[in-house]
C-alpha positions in Angstrom: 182.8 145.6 47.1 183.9 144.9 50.6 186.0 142.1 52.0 183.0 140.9 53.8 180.4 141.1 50.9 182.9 138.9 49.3 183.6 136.9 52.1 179.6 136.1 51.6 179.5 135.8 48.4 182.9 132.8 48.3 180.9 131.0 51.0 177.0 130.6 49.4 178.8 129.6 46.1 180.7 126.9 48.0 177.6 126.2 49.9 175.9 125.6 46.6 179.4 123.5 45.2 178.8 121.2 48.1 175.7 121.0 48.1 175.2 119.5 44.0 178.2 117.4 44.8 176.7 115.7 48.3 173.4 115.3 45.7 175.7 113.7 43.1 176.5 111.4 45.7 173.3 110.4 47.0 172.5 109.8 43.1 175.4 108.0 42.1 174.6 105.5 45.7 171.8 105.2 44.7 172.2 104.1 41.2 174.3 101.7 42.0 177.5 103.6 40.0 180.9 101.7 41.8 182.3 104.9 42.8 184.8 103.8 45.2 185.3 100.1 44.1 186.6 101.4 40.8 190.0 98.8 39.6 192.8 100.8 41.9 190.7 101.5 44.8 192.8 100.6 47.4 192.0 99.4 51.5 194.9 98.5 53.5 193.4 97.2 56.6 195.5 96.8 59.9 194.7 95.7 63.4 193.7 99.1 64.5 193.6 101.3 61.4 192.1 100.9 57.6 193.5 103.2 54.6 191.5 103.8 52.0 192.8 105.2 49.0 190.3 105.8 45.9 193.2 106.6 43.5 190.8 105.1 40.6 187.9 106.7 41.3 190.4 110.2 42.1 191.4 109.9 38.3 188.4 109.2 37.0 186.8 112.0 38.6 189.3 114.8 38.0 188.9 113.6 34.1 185.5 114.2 34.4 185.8 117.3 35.8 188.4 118.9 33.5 186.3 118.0 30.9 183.2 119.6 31.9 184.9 122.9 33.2 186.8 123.0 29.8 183.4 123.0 27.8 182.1 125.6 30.6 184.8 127.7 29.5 184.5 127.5 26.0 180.8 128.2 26.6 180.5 131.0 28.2 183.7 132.9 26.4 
């Protein structure tokens, strides 16, 4: 396979990626799920500048997602 053709192939996949997260998204907005405004969510808020930092909702989701790819892997080995 050529660099190209996999060059093509990397960026539909990450289309697709992006594409269920951004619907996950939508979903979880429109549920009503507090991701975001999870317990160590943080905004810092100056006169010309607000930081947000999700650290919460950063943990929760990357035990989520370890969990999910883990059974993925056990699935399909």
């Amino acid at each position: 396979m050529s660099g190209l053709q996999s060059i093509g192939r990397f960026l539909v996949l990450a289309g697709i990626v992006l594409l269920v997260a951004g619907l996950l998204a939508i979903a979880a907005g429109r549920l009503g799920l507090p991701i975001g405004r999870l317990p160590g969510d943080f905004t810092f808020k100056g006169k010309h500048v607000t930081v947000f930092a999700p650290i919460g909702t950063m943990i929760v989701l990357s035990l989520a997602l370890t969990l999910v790819l883990n059974v993925l892997t056990r699935w399909f080995k």
